[in-house]
N, C-alpha and C positions, 0 to 999 in steps of 0.2 A: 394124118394131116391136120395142122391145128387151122383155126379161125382166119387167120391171116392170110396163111398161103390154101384157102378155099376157094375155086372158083367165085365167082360174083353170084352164077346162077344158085350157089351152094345157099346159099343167104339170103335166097332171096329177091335181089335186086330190088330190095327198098329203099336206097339211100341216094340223096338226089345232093347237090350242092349248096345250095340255098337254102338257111332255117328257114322257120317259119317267122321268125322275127325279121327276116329281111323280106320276106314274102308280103309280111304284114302292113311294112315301111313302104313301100314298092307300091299296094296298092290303095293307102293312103294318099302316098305322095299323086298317084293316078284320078283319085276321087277323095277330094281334100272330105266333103260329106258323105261319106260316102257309112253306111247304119253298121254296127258290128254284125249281125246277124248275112250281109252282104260279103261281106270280107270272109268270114267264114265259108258261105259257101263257095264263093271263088278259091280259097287257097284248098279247101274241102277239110277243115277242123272245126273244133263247136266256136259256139258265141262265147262261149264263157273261156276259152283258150285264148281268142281274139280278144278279151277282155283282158285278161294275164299278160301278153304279151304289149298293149297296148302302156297300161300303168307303168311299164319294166322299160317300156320306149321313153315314157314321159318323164318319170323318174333321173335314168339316164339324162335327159336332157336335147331327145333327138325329135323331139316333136311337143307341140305344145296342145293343151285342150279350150277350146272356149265353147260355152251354150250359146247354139242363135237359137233361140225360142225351143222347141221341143229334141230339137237336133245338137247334134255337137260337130265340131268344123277343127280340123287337124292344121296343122303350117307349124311341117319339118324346119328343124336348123339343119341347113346343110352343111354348116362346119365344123360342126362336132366330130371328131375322130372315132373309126371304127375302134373297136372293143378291142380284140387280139392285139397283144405287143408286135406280130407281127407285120400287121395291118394299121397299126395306130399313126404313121405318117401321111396316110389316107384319110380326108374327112369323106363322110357317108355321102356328102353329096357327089363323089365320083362313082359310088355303086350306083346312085340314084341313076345317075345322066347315062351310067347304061343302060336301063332298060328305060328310061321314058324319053321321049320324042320333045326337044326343048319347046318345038310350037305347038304339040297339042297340051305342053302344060304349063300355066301362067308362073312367071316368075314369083310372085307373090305367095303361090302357092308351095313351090318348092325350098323358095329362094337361091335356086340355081343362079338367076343373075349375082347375087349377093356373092358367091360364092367363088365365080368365077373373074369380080373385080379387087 
């Protein structure tokens, strides 16, 4: 029996839906301030992962970084288009608006308003 047609349990069952870059995004978009060493232990990967994947967001163009004093304060575009050609008719802010609650997160922060005028 090859890898494919193995049971789930055969494997494992390490494999979840969600990278960790949208894990990332998710809870940014959740805690615009929110420290890398935080994000980490919530998604449960090191800081310096959260680090990697943070630059790879910014880069891309799906989040921005500015210093407020000793802190750094994230604010997603949510129009930028997911990555897969599959997915790429979708901008990020409809993954966003799945998981977070439009009133417990400021427009400004997400720019879910922006996105949905």
């Amino acid at each position: 029996m090859d890898v494919m047609t193995q049971p789930s349990a055969a494997r494992g069952d390490q494999w979840t839906f969600l990278t960790n870059h949208a894990r990332v995004l998710i809870a940014l978009a959740q805690d615009p301030e929110a420290r890398g060493r935080d994000v980490a232990d919530l998604i449960g990967i090191t800081e310096r992962a959260v680090q990697l994947i943070v630059a790879d967001l910014e880069a891309a163009g799906y989040l921005t970084r500015t210093r407020v004093g000793r802190r750094n304060r994230y604010t997603i575009d949510p129009t930028v288009a997911l990555r897969h050609p599959t997915e790429a008719d979708h901008p990020v802010g409809d993954l966003l608006a799945t998981f977070l609650h439009r009133e417990d997160t400021p427009a400004a922060d997400t720019g879910a308003e922006r996105a949905a005028s």
